[in-house]
N, C-alpha and C positions, 0 to 999 in steps of 0.2 A: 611689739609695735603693731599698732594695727591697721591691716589693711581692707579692702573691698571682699566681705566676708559675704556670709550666709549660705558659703558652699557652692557659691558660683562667681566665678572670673572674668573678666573679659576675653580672656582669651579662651576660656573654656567655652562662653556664649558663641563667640567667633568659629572655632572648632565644630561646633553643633551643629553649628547654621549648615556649614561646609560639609560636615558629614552626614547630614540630612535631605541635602540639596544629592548626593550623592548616590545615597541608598535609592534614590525617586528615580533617577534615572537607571539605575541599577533593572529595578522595577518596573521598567517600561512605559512609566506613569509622561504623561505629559506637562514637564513644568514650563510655567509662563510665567513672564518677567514680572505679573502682579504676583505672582508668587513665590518669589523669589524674594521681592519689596517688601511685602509684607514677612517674612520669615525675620529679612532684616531689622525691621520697623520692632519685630518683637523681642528681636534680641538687645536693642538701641532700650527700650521700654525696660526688661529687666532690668540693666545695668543702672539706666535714671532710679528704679525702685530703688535699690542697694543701696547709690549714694545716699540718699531721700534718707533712706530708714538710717544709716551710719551715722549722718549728719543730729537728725531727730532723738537720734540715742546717746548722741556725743557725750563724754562728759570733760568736759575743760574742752583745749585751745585742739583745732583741727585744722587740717593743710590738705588742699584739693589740690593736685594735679589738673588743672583745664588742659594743657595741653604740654606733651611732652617732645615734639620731634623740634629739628634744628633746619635752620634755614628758610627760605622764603616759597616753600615747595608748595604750594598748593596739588589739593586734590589724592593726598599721600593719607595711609590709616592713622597719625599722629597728627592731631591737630598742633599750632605754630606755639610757643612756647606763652604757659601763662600760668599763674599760679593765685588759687585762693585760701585766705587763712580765715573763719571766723573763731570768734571768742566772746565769750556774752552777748551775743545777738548783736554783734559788730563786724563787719567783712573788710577785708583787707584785697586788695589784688595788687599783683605783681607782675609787670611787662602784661603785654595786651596786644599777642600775636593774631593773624586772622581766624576767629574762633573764637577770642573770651567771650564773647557777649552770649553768642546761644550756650556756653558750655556751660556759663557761671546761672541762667536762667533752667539748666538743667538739675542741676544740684537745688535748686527748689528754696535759694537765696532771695530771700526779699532784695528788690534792688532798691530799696529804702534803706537797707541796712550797711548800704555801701559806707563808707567811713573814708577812705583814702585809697589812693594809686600812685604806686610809685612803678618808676621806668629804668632798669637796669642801663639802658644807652641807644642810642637812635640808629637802629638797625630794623627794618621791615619784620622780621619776623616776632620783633620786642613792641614792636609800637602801633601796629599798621590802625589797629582796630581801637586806639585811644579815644580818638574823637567820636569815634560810630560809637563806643560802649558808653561815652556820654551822652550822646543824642538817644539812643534807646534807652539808658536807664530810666533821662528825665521823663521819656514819655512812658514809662511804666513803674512810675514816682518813687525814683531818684533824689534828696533831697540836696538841694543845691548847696550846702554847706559841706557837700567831699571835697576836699583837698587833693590835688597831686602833686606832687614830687619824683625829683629826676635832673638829666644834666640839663646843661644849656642847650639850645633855644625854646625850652621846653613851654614858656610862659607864650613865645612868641608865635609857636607853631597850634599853641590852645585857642589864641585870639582869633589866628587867620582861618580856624577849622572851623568854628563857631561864626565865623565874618563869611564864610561860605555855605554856611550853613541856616544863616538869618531867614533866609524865603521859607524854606522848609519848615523851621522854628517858630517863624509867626504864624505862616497857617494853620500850621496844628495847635498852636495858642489858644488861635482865634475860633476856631471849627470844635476844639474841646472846650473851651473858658477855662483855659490855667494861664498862670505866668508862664513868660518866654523865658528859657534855659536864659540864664545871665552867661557871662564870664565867672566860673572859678576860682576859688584860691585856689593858685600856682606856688609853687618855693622852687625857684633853678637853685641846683646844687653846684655850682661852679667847683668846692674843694669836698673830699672826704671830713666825715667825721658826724657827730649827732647831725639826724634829721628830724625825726618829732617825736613827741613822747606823750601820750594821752591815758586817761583811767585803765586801758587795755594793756596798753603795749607801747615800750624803748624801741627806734628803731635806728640804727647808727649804718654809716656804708663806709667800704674802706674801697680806693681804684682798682681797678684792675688792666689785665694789660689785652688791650684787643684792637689792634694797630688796623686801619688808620684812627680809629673810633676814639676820641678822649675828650671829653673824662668819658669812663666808663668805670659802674661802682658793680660791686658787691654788696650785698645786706644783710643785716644781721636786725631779727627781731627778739628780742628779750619780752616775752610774754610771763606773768605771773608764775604760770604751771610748764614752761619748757619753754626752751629757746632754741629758735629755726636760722640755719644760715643757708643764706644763697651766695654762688659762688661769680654768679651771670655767666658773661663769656669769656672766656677767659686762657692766656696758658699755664701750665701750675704755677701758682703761686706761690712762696713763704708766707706773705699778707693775708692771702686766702687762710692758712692754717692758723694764722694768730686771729684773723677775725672769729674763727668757729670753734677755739677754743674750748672745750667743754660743754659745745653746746646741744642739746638733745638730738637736733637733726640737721647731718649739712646737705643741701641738695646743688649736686655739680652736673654742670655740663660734664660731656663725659664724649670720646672721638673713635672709631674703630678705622686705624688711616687704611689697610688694606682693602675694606669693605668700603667706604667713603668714594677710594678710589676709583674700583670697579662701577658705583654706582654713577660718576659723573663721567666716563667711557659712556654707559649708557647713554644717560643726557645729551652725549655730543652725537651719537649716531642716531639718536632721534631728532635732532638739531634745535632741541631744549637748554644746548650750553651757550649762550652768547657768547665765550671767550674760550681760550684753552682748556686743558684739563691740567696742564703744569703749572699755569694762572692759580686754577682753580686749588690745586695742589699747595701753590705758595701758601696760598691764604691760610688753608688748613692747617700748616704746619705752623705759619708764624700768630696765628690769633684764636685754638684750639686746647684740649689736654687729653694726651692719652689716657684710657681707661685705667691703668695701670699704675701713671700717678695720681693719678685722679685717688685709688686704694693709698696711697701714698702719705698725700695732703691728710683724708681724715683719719690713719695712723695718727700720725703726728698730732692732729687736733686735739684727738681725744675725745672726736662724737662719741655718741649712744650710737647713732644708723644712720647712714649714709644711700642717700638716697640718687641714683644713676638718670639724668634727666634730661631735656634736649641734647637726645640723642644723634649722633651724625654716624652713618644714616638712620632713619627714621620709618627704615620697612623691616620687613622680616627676615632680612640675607645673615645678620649674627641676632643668634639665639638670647631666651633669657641667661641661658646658663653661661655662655659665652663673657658677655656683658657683667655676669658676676662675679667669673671665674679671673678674669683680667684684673677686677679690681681688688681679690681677696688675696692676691701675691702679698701686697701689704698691708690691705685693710683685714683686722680678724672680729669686726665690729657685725651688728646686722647689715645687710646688703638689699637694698631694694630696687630693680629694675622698673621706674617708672613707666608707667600707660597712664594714658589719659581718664580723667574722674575718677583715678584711685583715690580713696581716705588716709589719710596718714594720720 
């Protein structure tokens, strides 16, 4: 399976940085925050190369990770959860946490080549950036015949974002000479089951359980050369494992409750937690899966690789190995600890 190669990682880039920045001070040397910026800016650069050249070398159906951490956390190293597939010069994205739009212009995706957006279920970290990745694609041409899909109110939260959006959209009409972004095809998915199916790609959803939130789906795309399942948010599922069946890659949310917990302790003595941490605690436990079943579920599926994704938490407190080692109890499949703009 392949991932962000060329013999550099992101978190090796990351590493570097750190261990560079370190040796300078070691050395007496005077570092200043333009240079510190700049160290950064170059290790941001390689990683866009990587994806760039993987994508460019691709051969069949590819899966971007834009963004892999959980929850509505801004300002955290895992941007908010979103995912790109292309396939013959066609892009697919999936939920549009705060992030997709610069992540997916990163990967060096025409945003012409958009095709469709689907929305796992109306949770900030799934959605926030829906309407902004519309408003910016049109204006770096966008072709207004993408489609999205997703639960309800999804048609109706399109209209009112775009209805709020009209000043914006005429000036820049009128100041470039293009048409103004119209209204999109929409499809609310009110029940499970087929969603669309085009020259590319079958894509079917089955519910999943993420209480208060319903419907909330799963997806499963059936592409020519491999078939990708998403699991969204969810807690383990049976459904989840008859959805991904066989199929080349499932990518699950995945929970570490120990380390979750420690981290919204933080939150509250920073006074970044508006509610409890047994609040915050409930939630995790009833609309979550441990990493462990999570190994479990694609046991049972019978992926190829099983990919570890909006992670909770979404820093550095559990390790890669950590993360794999949870889930390889039952999974004895490949194991991939997603980061952001990995290739798959």
């Amino acid at each position: 399976m392949e991932k962000l190669g060329l013999g550099l990682s992101r978190r090796g880039l990351l590493t570097s940085v750190a261990a560079g920045s370190t040796m300078a001070v070691a050395a007496g040397s005077v570092a200043t925050a333009d240079d510190a910026w700049a160290t950064a800016e170059d290790a941001q650069a390689a990683l866009v190369a990587q994806v760039r050249a993987a994508l460019k070398a691709a051969q069949g159906t590819k899966l971007v990770l834009l963004g892999t951490g959980a929850g509505p956390g801004p300002g955290r190293p895992r941007r908010m959860t979103s995912h790109l597939m292309v396939c013959n010069g066609a892009a697919y994205v999936l939920d549009c946490g705060l992030g997709v739009t610069d992540q997916f212009a990163r990967t060096g995706t025409a945003f012409k080549a958009l095709r469709a957006i689907f929305i796992t279920h109306h949770h900030p970290d799934h959605n926030i950036e829906y309407g902004p990745l519309l408003v910016i694609g049109w204006v770096r041409g966008m072709l207004q015949t993408v489609r999205a899909f997703g639960p309800p109110p999804l048609t109706q939260m399109t209209e009112d974002f775009l209805r709020s959006q009209k000043v914006t959209i005429d000036f820049w009409a009128e100041d470039f000479e293009q048409p103004p972004l119209r209204m999109i095809e929409v499809d609310d998915l009110p029940a499970p089951g087929p969603v669309m199916q085009d020259e590319n790609v079958k894509v079917t959803s089955v519910l999943v359980k993420h209480p208060p939130v319903t419907p909330a789906y799963g997806y499963r795309f059936d592409f020519a050369d491999r078939s990708i399942a998403f699991s969204g948010d969810t807690v383990p599922l049976e459904t989840v494992a008859q959805m991904a069946r066989g199929a080349d890659v499932l990518v699950h949310e995945a929970i570490n409750f120990a380390a979750i917990e420690a981290y919204e302790r933080g939150l509250l003595q920073q006074g970044l937690l508006p509610t409890s941490v047994e609040v915050a605690m409930h939630h995790m436990h009833a609309d979550h899966a441990p990493t462990e079943e999570v190994g479990r579920i694609a046991q049972e599926a019978g992926v190829g690789t099983l990919v570890l994704s909006h992670l909770a938490p979404g820093d550095a407190s559990v390790s890669d190995a950590d993360w794999r080692a949870a889930a390889a109890r039952f999974f004895k499949g490949d194991i991939i600890v997603g980061h952001d703009l990995m290739v798959i």
